[in-house]
C-alpha positions, 0 to 999 in steps of 0.5 A, a space after each residue: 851628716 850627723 850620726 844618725 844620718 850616716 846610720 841610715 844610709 849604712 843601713 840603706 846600703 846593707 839591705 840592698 847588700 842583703 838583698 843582692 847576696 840573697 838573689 846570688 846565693 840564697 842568703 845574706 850575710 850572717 852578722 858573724 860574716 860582716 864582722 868578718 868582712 870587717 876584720 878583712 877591711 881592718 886589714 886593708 885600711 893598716 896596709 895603707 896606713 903603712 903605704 901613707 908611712 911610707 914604707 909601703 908603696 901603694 899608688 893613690 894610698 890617700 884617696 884609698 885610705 879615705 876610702 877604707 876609712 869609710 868602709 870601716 865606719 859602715 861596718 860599725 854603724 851596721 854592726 851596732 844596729 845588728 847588735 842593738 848597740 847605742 853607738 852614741 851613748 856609748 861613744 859618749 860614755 867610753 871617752 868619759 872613761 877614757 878622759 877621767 882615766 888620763 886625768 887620773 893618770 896626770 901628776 900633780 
């Protein structure tokens, strides 16, 4: 799946996300109330990164790991859209930024 695909389908499960929400409690989620959701995820992912390190003991950390991950990403595909954020080009042009600082860096 390439970015744009993976966007969609996040964008898929946000409305149905919206849409529950809005049935159970009369209102979706604020973008405010995602980026805290996402902070929450943020959270969860660096204890199973702590788990995989070894110093944590959390059973199937790998499979969860991979899981967090992923709920990571939905988190900043949706929050770009939200944001009108060209996750792309951005993507594109901070490693640009990042590649020409470490180059910089570099001793002769």
């Amino acid at each position: 799946m390439d970015l744009d695909a993976l966007t969609q389908r996040a964008l898929q499960i946000h409305h149905q996300y919206q849409s529950l929400n809005e049935s159970r409690f009369g209102r979706g989620w604020t973008r405010d109330e995602i980026a805290l959701g996402f902070m929450g995820d943020v959270g969860d992912l660096m204890k199973l990164v702590i788990a995989q390190n070894g110093v944590r003991d959390i059973p199937d950390s790998g499979a969860k790991l991979a899981h967090e991950l992923a709920d990571c990403l939905w988190s900043v595909l949706v929050l770009s859209q939200l944001y009108h954020v060209d996750l792309e080009n951005a993507f594109t042009q901070t490693m640009n930024e990042i590649e020409a600082h470490i180059t910089s860096q570099k001793r002769p």
